[in-house]
C-alpha positions as CSV (number, residue, x, y, z in Angstrom):
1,X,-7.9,-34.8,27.3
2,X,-4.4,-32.4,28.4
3,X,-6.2,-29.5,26.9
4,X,-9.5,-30.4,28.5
5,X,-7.4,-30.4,32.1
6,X,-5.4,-27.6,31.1
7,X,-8.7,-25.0,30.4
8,X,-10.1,-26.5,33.6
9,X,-6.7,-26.0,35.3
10,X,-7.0,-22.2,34.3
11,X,-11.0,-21.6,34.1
12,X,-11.9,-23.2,37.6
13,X,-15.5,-22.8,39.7
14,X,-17.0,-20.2,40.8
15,X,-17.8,-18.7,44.0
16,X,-21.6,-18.5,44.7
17,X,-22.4,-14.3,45.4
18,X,-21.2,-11.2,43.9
19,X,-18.2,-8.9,44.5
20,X,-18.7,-6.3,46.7
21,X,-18.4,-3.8,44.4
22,X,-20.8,-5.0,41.5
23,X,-23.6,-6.6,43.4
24,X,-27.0,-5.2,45.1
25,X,-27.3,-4.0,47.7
26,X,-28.9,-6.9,49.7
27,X,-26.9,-9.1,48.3
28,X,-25.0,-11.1,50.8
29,X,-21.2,-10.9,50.5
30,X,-19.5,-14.1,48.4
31,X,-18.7,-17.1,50.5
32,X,-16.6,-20.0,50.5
33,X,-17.4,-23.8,50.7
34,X,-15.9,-23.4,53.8
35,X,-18.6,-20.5,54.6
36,X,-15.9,-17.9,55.2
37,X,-16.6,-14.6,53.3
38,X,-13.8,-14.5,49.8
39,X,-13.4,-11.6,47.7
40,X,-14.2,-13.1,44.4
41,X,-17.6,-15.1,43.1
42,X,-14.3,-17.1,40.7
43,X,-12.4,-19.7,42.9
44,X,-9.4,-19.1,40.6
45,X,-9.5,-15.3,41.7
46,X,-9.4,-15.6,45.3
47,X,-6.7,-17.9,45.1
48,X,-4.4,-15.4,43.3
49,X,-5.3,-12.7,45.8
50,X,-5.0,-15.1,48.8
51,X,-1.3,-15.6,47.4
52,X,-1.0,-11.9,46.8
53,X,-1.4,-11.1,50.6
54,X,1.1,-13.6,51.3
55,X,3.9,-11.4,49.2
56,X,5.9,-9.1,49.6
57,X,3.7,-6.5,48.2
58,X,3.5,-2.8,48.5
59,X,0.0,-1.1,49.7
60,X,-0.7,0.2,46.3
61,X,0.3,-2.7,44.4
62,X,-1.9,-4.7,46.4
63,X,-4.5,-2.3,45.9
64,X,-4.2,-2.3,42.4
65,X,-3.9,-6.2,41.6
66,X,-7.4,-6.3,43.3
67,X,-9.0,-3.7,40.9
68,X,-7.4,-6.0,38.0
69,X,-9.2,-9.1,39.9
70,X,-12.1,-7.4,39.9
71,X,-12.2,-6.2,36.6
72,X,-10.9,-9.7,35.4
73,X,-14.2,-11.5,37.6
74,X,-16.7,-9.0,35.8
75,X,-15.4,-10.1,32.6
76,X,-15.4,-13.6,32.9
77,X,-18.9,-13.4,34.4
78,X,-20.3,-11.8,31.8
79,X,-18.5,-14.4,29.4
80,X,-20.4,-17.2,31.2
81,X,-23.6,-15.2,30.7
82,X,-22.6,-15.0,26.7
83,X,-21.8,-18.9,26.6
84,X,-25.0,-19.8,28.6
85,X,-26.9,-17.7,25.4
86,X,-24.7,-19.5,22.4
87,X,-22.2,-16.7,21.8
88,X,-18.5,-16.7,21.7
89,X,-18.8,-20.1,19.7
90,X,-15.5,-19.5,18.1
91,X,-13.9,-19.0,21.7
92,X,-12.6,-16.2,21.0
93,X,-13.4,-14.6,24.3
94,X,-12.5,-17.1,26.4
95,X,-9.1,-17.5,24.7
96,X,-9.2,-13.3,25.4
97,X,-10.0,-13.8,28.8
98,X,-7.7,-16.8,29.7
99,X,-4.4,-14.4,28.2
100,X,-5.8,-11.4,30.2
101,X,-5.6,-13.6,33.5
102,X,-1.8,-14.5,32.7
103,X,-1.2,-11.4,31.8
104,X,-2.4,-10.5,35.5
105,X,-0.2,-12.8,36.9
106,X,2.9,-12.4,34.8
107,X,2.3,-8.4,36.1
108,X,2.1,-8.9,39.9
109,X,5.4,-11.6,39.7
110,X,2.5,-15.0,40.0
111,X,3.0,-16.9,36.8
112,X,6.3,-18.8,38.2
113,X,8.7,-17.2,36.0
114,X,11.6,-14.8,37.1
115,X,10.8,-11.6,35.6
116,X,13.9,-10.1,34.6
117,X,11.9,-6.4,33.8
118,X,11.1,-5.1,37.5
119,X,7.5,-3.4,37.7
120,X,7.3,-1.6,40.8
121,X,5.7,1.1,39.4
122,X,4.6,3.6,42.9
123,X,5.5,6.8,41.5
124,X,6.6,7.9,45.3
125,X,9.3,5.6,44.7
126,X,10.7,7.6,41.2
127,X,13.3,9.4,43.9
128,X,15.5,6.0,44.5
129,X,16.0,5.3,41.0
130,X,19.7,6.2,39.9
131,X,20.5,8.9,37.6
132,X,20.5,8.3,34.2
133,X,18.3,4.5,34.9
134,X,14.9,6.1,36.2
135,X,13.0,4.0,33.5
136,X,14.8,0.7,32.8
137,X,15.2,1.6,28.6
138,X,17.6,2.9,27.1
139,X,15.7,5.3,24.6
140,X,13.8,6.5,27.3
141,X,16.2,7.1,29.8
142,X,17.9,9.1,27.1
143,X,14.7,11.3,26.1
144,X,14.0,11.9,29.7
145,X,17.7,13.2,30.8
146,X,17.4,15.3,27.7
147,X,14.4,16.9,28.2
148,X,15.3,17.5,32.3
149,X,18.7,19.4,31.1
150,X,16.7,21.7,28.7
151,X,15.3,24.1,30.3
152,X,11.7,24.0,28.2
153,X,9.9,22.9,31.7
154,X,9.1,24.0,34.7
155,X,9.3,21.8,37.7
156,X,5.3,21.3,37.6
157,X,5.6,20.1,33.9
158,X,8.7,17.8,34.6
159,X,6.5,15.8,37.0
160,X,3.6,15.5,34.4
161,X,6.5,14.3,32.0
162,X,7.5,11.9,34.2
163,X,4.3,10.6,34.6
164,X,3.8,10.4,31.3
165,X,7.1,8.8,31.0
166,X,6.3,6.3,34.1
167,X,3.1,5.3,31.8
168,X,5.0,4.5,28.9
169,X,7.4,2.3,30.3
170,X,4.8,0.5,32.2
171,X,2.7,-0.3,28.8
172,X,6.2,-1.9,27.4
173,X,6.5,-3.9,30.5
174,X,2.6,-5.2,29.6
175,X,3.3,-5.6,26.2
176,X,6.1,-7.7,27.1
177,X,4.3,-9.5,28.9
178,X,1.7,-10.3,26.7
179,X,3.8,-11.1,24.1
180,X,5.4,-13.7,26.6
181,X,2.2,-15.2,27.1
182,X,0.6,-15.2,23.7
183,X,4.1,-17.4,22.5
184,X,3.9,-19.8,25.8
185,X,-0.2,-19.9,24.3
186,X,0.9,-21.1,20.9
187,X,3.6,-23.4,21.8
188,X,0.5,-25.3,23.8
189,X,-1.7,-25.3,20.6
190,X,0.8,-26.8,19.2
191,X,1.7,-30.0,22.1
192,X,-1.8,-30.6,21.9
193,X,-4.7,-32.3,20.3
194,X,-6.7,-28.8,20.2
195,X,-10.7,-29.1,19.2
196,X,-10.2,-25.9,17.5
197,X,-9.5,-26.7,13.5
198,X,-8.6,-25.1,10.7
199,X,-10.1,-21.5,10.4
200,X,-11.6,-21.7,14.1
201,X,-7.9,-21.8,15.6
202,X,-6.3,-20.2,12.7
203,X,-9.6,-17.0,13.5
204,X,-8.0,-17.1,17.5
205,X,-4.5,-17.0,16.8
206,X,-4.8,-13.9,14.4
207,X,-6.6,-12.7,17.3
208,X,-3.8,-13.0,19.4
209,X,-1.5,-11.3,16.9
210,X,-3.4,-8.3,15.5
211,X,-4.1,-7.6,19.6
212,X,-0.1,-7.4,20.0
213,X,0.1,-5.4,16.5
214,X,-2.4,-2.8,18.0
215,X,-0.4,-3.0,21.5
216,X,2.8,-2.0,19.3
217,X,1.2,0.6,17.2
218,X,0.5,2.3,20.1
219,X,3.4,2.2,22.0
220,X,4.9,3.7,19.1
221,X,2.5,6.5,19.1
222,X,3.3,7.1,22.6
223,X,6.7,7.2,22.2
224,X,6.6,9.4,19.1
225,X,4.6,12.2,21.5
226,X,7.2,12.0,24.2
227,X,9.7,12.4,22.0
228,X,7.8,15.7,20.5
229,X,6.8,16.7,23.8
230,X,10.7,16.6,25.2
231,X,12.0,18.2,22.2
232,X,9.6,21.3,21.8
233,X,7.7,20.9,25.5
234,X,4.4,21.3,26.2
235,X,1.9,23.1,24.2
236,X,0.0,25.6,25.6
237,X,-3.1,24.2,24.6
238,X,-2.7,20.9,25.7
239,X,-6.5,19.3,26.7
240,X,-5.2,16.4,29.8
241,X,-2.3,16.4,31.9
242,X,-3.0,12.4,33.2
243,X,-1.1,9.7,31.0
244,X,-4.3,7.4,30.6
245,X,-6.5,10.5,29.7
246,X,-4.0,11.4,26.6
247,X,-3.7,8.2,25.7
248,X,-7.4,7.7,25.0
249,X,-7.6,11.3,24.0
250,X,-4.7,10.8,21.0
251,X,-6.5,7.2,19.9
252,X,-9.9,9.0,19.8
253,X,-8.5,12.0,17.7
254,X,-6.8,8.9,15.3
255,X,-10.8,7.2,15.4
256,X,-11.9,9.6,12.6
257,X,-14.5,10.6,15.1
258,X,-17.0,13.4,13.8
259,X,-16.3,17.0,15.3
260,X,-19.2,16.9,17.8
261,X,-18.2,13.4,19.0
262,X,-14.7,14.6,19.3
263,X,-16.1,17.1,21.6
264,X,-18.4,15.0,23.7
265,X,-15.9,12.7,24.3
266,X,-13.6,15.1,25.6
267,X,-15.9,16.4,28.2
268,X,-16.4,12.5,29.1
269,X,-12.8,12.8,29.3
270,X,-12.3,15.6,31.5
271,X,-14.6,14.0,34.2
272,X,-12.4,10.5,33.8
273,X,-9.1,12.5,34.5
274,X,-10.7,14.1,37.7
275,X,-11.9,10.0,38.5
276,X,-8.1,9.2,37.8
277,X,-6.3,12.1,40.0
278,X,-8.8,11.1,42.6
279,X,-7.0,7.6,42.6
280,X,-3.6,8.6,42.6
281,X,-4.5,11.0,45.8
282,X,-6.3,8.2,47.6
283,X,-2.8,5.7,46.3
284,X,-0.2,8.5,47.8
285,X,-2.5,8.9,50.7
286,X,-2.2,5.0,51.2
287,X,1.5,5.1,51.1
288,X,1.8,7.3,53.9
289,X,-1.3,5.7,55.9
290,X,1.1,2.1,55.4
291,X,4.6,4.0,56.5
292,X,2.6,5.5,59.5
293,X,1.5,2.4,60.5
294,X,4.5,0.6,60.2
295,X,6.1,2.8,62.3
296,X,3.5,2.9,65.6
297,X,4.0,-0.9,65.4
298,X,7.4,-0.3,65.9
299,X,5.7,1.6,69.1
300,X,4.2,-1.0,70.6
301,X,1.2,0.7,71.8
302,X,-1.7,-1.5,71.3
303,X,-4.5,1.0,70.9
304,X,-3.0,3.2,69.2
305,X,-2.1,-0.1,66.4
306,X,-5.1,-0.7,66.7
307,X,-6.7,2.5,65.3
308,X,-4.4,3.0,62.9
309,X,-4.7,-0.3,61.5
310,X,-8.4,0.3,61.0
311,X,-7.5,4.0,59.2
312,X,-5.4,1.9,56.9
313,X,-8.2,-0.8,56.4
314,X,-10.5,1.6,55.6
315,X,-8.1,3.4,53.1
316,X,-6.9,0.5,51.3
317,X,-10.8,-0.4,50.8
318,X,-11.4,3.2,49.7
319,X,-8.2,2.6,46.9
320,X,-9.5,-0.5,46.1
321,X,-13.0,0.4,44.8
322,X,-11.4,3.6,43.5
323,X,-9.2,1.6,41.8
324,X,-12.0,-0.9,40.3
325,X,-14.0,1.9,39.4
326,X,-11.2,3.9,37.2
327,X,-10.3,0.8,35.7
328,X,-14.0,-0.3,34.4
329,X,-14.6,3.5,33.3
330,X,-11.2,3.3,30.9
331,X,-12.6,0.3,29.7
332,X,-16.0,1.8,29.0
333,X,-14.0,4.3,27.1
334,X,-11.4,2.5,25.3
335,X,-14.5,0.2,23.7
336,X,-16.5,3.4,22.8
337,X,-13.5,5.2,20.9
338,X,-13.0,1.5,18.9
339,X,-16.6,1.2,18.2
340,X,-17.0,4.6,17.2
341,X,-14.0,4.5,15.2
342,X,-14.8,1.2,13.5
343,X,-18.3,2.9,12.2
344,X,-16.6,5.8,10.9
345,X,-14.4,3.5,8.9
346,X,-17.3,1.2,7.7
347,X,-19.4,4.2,6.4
């Protein structure tokens, strides 16, 4: 009975229409019981954001919990469309999709724990951390004062290493994280009377494990090519300049993919890193539209709030479905490189 109230505590109803960036386009927005329009079809979701505009915040943070809502309501949707048809019977999905929502909150400061590791990750904010302490480790705040003293870069390629830099240290924040929450997962398994038994749970919590495995093996990976990168800088043939991009690009060149797969992913590719410098335009362009604001407030002039505030609606909108849409495509193309990969390997 706990771990009944417990999945209903973190799998509650849904909504009753779409999101507004999935559904038709006569589809009326979602509604409330109450019959105001929410953001989310999942109760669950729009309780989280409803909280989230209650905090402290920045623009782009806000901006990009939303994308991570959204991409969190598609897949639990189609979940519910899988259990409806008999699949998932081991619940291994839903066990996915439960860690991936307190992942979410653990990220954006919601799950109730102090979170000692700060993740204010606005790259427009890199200027204010202090010398020597720009990425909260050790090993990479030693790597990156190396690599600014020298003299391999120029001041264009130190930004794209610090972006690359800024990525890493945000994926050991994650994994972090989701280590966190796949022990707080466990120790509930074991306080309670679980319906899952012997190789069903065992199936689920090896899951868990081999996800955090892969989540390390990468991270290493990642640091291994900053560490190349800072001691020997860039090569001149280097395919992406966006973090994300290389990061799929160096999985899909481990994924013993076929020459002319290699090759039509990396024109896939190219289009996703013009998608993902898009975003961080429309995020900087954000920033600015928030600090502009914030200061014709200060103003007083009530027209002139007033169109301003609707600049900034319309922007943070824009970012959002930006946002939602990068997000889904790196999905699309994380899957692809694993499924591909996973052929090769069966062959």
């Amino acid at each position: 009975m706990r771990l009944q109230c417990f999945v209903t505590a973190l799998c509650l109803g849904v909504g009753v229409m779409a999101g507004k960036y999935s559904r038709d386009v006569n589809e009326p927005a979602p509604s409330g019981s109450d019959g105001q329009t929410v953001e989310f079809r999942i109760a669950k979701l729009n309780q989280v954001w409803e909280k989230a505009k209650r905090m402290q915040l920045s623009p782009v943070r806000q901006a990009e919990l939303h994308s991570d809502l959204k991409i969190q309501e598609k897949d639990e949707l189609q979940w519910k469309k899988m259990k409806v048809e008999g699949l998932d019977e081991n619940g291994e999905k839903e066990a996915q999709l439960r860690r991936n929502f307190n992942v979410i909150l653990a990220k954006y400061g919601m799950d109730g724990k102090r979170d000692m590791r700060p993740m204010e990750s606005n790259s427009l904010k890199d200027h204010e951390a202090k010398d020597g302490e720009m990425f909260d480790d050790p090993k990479l705040d030693k790597l990156w004062n190396k690599a600014k003293i020298s003299g391999k870069f120029s001041d264009e390629e130190l930004q794209s290493l610090k972006r690359e830099f800024q990525h890493h240290k945000d994926k050991i924040h994650e994994y972090n994280i989701l280590m966190d929450t796949v022990s707080r997962t466990e120790e509930i398994h074991k306080n309670v009377i679980s319906p899952m038994d012997g190789d069903t749970k065992e199936h689920v919590l090896q899951q868990k494990h081999t996800e955090l495995k892969e989540k390390m093996r990468d991270l290493n990976h990642g640091f291994e090519r900053l560490r190349k990168i800072s001691h020997e800088g860039f090569s001149q043939d280097s395919e992406f300049r966006e973090p994300r991009v290389i990061e799929l690009w160096e999985a899909a060149k481990r994924a013993n993919l076929s020459k002319d797969e290699l090759e039509s992913l990396k024109e896939e590719l190219r289009h996703f890193e013009t998608k993902v410098e898009k975003h961080s335009h429309y995020q900087e362009q954000l920033q600015l539209s928030h600090q502009k604001l914030q200061h014709v407030e200060s103003l007083g002039d009530r027209e002139h709030i007033k169109r301003n505030q609707e600049k900034y609606n319309t922007l943070a909108e824009k970012t959002r479905e930006m946002g939602y849409k990068m997000k889904k495509h790196m999905q699309d193309l994380s899957n692809k490189i694993s499924r591909q990969g996973l052929q090769h390997n069966e062959l």
